[in-house]
Jmol script that loads the backbone (N, CA, C; Angstrom):
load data "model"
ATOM      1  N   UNK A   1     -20.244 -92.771 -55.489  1.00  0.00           N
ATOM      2  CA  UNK A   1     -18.859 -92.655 -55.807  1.00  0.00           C
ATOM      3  C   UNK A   1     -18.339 -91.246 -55.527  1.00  0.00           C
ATOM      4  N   UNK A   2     -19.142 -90.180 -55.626  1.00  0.00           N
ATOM      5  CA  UNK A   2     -18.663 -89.038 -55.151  1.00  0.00           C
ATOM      6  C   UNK A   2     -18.439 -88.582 -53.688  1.00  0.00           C
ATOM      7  N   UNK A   3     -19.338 -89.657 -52.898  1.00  0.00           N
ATOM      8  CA  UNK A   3     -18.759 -89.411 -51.501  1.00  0.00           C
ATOM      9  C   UNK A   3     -17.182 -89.521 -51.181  1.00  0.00           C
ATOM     10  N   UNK A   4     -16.675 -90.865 -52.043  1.00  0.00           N
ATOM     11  CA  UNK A   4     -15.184 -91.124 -52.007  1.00  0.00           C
ATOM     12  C   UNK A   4     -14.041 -90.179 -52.366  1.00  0.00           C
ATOM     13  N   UNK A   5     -14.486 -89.273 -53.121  1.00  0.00           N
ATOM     14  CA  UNK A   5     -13.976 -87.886 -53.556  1.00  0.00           C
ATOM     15  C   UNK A   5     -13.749 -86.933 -52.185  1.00  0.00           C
ATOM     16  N   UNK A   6     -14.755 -86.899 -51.551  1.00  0.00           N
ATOM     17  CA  UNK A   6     -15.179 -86.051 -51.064  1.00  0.00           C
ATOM     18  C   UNK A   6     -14.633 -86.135 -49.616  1.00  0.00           C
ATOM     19  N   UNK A   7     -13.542 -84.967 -49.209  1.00  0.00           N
ATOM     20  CA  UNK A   7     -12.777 -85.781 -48.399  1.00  0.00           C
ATOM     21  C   UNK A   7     -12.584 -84.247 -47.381  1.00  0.00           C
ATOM     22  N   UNK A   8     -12.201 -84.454 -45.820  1.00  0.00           N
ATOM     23  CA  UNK A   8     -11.593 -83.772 -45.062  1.00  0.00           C
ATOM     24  C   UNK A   8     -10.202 -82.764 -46.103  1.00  0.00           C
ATOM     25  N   UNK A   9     -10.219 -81.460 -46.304  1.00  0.00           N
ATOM     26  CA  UNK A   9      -8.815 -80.706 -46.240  1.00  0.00           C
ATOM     27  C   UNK A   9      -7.837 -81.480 -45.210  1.00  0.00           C
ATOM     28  N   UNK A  10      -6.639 -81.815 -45.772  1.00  0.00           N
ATOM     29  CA  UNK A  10      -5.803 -81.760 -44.794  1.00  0.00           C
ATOM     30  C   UNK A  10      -5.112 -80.372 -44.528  1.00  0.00           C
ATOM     31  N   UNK A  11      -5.036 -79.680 -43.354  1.00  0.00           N
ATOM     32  CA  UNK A  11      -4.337 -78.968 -42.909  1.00  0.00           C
ATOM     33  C   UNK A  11      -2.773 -78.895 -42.229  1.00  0.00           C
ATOM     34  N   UNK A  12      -2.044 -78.405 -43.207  1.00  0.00           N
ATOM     35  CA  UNK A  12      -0.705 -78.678 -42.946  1.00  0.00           C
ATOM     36  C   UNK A  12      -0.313 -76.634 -42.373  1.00  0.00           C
ATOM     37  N   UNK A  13       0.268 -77.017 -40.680  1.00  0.00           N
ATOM     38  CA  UNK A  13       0.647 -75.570 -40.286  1.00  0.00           C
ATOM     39  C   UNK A  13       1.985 -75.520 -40.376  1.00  0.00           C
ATOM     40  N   UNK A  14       2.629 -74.144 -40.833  1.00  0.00           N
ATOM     41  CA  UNK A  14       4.027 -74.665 -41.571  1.00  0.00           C
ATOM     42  C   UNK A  14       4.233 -73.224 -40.583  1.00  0.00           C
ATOM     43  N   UNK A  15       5.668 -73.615 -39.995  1.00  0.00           N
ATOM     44  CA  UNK A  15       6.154 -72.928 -39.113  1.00  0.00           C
ATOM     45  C   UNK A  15       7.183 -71.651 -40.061  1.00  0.00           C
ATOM     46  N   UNK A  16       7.333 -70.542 -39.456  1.00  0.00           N
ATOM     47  CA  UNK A  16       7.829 -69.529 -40.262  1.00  0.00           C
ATOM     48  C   UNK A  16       9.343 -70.361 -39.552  1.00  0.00           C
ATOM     49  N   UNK A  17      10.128 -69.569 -40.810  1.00  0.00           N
ATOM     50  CA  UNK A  17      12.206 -69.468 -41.511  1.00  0.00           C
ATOM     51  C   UNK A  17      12.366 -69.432 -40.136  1.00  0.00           C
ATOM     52  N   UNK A  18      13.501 -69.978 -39.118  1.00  0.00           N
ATOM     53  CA  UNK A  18      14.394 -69.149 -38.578  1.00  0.00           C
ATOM     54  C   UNK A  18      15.124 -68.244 -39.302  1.00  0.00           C
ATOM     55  N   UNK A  19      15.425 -67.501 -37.996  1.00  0.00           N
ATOM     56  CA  UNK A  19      15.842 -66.496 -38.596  1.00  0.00           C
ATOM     57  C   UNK A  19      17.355 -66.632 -39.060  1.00  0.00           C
ATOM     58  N   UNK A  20      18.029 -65.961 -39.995  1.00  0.00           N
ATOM     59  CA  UNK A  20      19.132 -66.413 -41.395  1.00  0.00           C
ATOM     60  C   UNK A  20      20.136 -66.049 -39.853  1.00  0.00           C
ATOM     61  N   UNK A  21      20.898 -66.764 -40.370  1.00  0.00           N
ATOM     62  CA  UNK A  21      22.371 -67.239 -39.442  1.00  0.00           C
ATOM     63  C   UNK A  21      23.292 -66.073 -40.017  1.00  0.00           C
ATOM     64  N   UNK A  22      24.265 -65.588 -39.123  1.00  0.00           N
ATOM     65  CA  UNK A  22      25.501 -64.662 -40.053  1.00  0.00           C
ATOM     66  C   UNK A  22      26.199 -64.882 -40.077  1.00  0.00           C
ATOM     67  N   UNK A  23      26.577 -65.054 -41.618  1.00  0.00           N
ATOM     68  CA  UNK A  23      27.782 -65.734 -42.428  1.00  0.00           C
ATOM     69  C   UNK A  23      29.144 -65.422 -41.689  1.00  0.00           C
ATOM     70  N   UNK A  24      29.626 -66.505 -41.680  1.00  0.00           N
ATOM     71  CA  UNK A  24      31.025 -67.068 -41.258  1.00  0.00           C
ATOM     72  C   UNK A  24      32.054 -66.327 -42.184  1.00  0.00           C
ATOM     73  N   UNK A  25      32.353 -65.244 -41.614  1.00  0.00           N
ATOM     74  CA  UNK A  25      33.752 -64.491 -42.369  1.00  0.00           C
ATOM     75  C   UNK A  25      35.143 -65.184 -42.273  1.00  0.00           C
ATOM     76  N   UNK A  26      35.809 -65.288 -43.275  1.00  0.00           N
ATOM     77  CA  UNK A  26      36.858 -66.332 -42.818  1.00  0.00           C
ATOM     78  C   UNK A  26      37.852 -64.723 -42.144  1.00  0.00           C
ATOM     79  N   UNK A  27      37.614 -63.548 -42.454  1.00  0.00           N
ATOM     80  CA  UNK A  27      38.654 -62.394 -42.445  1.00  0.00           C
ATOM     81  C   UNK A  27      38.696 -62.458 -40.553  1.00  0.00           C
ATOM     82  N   UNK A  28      37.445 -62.224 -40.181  1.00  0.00           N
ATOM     83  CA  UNK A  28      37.300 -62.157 -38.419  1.00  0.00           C
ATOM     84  C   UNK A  28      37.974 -63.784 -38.245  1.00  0.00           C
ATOM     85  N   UNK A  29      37.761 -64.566 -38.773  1.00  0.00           N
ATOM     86  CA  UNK A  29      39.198 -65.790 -38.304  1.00  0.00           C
ATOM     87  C   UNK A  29      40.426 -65.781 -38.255  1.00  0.00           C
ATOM     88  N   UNK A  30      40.836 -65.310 -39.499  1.00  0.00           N
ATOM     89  CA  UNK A  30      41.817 -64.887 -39.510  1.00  0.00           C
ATOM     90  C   UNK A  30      42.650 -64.097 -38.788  1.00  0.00           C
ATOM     91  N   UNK A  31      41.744 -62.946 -38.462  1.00  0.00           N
ATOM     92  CA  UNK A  31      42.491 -62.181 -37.083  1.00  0.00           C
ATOM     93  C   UNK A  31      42.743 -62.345 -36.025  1.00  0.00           C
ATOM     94  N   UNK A  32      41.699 -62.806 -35.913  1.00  0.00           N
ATOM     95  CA  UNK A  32      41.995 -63.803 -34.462  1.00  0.00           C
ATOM     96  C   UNK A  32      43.065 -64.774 -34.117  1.00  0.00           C
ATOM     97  N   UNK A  33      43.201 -65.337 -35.382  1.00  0.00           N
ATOM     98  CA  UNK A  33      44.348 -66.692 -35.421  1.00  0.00           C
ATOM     99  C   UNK A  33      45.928 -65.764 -35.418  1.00  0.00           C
ATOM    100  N   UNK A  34      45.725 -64.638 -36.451  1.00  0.00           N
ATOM    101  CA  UNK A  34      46.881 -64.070 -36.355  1.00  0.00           C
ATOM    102  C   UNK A  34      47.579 -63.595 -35.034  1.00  0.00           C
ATOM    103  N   UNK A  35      46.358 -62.938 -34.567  1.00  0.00           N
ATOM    104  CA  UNK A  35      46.281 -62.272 -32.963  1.00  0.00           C
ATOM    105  C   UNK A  35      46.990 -62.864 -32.346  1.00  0.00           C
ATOM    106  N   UNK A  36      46.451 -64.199 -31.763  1.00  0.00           N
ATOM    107  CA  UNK A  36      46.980 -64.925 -31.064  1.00  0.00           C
ATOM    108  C   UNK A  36      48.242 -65.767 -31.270  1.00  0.00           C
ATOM    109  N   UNK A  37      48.508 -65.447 -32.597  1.00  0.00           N
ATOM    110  CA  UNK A  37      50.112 -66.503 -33.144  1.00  0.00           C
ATOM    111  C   UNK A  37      51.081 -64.910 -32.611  1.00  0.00           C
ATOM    112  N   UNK A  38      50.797 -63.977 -32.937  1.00  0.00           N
ATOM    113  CA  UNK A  38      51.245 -62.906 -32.852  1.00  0.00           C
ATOM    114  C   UNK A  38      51.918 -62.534 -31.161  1.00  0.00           C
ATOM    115  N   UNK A  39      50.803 -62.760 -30.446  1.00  0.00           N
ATOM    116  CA  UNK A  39      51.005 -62.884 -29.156  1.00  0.00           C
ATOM    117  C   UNK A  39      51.936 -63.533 -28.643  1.00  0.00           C
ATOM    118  N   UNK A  40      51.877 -65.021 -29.304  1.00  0.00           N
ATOM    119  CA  UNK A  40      52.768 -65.996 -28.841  1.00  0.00           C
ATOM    120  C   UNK A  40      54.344 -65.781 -29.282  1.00  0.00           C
ATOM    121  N   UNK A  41      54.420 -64.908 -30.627  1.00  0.00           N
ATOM    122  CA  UNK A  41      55.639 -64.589 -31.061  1.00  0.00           C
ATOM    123  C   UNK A  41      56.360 -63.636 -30.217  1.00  0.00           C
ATOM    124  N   UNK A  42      55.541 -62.839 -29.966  1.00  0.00           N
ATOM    125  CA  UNK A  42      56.020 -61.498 -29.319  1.00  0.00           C
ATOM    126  C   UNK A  42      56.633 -62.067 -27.568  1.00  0.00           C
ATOM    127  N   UNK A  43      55.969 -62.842 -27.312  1.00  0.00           N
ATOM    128  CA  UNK A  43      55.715 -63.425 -26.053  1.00  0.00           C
ATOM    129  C   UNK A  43      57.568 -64.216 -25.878  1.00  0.00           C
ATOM    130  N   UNK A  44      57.557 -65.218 -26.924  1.00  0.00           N
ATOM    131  CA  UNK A  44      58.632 -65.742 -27.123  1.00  0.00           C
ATOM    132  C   UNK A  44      60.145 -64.972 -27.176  1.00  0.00           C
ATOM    133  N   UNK A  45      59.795 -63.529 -28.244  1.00  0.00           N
ATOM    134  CA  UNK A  45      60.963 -62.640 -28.127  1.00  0.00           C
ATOM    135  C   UNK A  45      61.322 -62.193 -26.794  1.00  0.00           C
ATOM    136  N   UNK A  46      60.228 -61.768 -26.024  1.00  0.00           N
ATOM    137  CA  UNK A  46      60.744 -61.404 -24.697  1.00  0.00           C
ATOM    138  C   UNK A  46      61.378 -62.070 -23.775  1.00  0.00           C
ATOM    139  N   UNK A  47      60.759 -63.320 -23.602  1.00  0.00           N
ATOM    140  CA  UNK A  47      61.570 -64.434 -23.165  1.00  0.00           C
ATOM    141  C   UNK A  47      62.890 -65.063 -23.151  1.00  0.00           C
ATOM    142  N   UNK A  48      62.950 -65.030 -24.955  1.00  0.00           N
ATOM    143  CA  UNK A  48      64.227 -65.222 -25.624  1.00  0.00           C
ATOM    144  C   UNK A  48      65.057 -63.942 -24.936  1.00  0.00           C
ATOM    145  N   UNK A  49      64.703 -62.885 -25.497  1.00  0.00           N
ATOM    146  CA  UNK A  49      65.996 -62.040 -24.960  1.00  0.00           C
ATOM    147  C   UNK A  49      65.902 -61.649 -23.488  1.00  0.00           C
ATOM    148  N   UNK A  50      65.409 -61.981 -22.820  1.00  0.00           N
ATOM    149  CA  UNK A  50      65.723 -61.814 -20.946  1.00  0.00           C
ATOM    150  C   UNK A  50      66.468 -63.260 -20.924  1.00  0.00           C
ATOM    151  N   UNK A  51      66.277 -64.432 -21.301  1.00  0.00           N
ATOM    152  CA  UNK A  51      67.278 -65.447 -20.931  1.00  0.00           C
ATOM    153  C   UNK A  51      68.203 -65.544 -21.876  1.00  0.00           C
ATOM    154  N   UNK A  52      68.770 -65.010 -22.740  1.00  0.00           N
ATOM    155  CA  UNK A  52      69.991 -64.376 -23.633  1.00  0.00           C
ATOM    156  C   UNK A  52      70.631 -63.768 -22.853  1.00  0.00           C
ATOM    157  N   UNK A  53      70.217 -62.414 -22.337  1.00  0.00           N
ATOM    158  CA  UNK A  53      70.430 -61.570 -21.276  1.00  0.00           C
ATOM    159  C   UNK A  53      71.361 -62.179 -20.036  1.00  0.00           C
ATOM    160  N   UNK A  54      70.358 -62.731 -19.150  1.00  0.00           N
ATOM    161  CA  UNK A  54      70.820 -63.646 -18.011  1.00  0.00           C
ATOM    162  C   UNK A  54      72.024 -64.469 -18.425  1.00  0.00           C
ATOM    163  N   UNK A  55      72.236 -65.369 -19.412  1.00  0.00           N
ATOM    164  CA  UNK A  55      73.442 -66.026 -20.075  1.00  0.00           C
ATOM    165  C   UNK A  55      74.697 -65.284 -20.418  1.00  0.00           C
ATOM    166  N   UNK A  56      74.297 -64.168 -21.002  1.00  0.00           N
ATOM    167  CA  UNK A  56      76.038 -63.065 -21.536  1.00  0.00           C
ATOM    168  C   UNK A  56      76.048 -62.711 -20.420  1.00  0.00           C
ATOM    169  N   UNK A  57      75.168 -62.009 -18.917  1.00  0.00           N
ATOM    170  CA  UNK A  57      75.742 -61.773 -17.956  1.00  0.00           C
ATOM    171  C   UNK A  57      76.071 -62.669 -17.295  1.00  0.00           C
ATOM    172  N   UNK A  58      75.959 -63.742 -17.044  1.00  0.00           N
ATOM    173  CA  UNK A  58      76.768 -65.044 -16.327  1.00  0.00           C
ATOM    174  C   UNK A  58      77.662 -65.337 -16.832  1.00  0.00           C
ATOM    175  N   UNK A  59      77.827 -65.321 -18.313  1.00  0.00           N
ATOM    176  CA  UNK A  59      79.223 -65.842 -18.921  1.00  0.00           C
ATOM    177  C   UNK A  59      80.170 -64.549 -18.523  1.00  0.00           C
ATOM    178  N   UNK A  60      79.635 -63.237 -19.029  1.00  0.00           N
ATOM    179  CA  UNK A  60      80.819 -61.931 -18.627  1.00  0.00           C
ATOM    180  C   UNK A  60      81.508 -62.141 -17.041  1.00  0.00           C
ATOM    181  N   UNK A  61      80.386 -62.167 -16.193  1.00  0.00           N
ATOM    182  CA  UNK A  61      80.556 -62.390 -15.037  1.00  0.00           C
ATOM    183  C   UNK A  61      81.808 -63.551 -14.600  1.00  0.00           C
ATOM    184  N   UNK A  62      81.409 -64.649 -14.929  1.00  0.00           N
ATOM    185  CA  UNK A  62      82.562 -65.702 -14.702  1.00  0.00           C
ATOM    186  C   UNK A  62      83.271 -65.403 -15.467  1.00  0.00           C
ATOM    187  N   UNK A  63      83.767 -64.780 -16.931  1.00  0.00           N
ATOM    188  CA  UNK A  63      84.681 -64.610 -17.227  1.00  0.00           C
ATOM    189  C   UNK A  63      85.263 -63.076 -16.626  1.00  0.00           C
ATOM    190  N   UNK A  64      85.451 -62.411 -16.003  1.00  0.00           N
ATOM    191  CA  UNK A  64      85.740 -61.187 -15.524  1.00  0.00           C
ATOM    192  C   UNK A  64      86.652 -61.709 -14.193  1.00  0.00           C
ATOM    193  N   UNK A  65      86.261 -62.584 -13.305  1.00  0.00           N
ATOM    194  CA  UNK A  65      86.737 -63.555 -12.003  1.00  0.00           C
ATOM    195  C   UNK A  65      87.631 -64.772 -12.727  1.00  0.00           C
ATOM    196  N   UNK A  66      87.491 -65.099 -13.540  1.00  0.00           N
ATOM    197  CA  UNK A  66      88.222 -66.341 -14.193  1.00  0.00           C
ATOM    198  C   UNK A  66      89.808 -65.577 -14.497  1.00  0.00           C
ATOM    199  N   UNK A  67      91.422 -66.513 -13.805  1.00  0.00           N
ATOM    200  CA  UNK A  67      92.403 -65.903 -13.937  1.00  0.00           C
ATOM    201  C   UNK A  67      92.719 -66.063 -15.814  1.00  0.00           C
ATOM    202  N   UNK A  68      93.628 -65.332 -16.810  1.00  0.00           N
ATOM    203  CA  UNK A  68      94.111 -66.269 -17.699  1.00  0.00           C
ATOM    204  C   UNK A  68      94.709 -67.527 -17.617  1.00  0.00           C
ATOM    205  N   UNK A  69      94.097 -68.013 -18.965  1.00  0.00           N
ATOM    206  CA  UNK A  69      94.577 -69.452 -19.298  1.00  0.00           C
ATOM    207  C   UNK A  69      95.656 -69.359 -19.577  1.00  0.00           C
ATOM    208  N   UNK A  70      96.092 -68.633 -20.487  1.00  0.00           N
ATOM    209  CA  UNK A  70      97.770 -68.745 -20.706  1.00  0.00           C
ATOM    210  C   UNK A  70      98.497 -67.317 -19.687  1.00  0.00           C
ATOM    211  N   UNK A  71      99.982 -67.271 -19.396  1.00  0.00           N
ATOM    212  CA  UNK A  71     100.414 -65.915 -18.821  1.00  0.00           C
ATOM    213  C   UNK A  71     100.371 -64.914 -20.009  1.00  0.00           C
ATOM    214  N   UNK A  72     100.636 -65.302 -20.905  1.00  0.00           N
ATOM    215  CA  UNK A  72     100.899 -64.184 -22.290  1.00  0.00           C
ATOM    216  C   UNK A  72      99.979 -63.964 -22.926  1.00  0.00           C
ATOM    217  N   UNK A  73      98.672 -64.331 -22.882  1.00  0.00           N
ATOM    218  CA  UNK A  73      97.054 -63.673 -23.140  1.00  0.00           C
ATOM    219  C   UNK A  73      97.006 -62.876 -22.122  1.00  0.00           C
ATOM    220  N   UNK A  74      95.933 -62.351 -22.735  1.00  0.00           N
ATOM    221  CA  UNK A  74      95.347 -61.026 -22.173  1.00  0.00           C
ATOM    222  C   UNK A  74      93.684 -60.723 -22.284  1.00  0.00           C
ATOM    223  N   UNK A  75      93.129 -60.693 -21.350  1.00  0.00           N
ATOM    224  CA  UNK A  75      91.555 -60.450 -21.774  1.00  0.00           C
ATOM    225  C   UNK A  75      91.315 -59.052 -21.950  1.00  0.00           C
ATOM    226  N   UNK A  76      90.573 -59.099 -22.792  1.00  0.00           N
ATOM    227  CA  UNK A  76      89.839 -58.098 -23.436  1.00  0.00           C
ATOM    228  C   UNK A  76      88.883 -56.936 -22.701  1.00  0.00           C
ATOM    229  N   UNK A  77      88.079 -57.919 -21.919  1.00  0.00           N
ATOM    230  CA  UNK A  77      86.834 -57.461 -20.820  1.00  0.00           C
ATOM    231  C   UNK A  77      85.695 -56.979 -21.924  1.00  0.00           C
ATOM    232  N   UNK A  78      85.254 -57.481 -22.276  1.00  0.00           N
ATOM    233  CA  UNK A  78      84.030 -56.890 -23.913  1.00  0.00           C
ATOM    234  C   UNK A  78      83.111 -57.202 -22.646  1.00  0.00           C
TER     235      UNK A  78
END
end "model"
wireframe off; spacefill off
backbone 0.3
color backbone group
C-alpha cells in the first residue's frame, strides 16, 4: 500500500510576471482630446472670418456700384 503513496513530483514550471503595463492617465487623454478640439476651433475661426471677410467685401463692393433706390437717399459708403 505504500507503493500507492509513493508517487512521481509533479513539476509545475511557472513562467515569470510580464512586465507591469503603464497606467492609463486619463490627464495625457485629456490633452490630447483638448488639443485637437482646440485645433479644430481655432481652425474654424479662421475660416469663419476670411469668409465673413470675402462677404462685407462683396456686399461693400456691390453696394458702392449700386445707383440709389430712392433720389432723396443718400448712401453713407461705411
Amino acid at each position: 500500500m505504500l507503493f500507492l503513496l509513493q508517487q512521481q513530483p509533479i513539476v509545475v514550471n511557472v513562467d515569470p510576471p510580464p512586465p507591469a503595463t503603464p497606467s492609463i492617465s486619463y490627464g495625457g487623454m485629456l490633452l490630447s482630446a483638448l488639443g485637437l478640439v482646440g485645433l479644430i476651433v481655432l481652425a474654424a475661426f479662421i475660416v469663419g472670418g476670411i469668409v465673413g471677410a470675402v462677404i462685407i467685401w462683396r456686399q461693400k463692393r456691390a453696394d458702392a456700384s449700386a445707383p440709389p433706390t430712392d433720389p432723396g437717399h443718400q448712401r453713407l459708403r461705411i
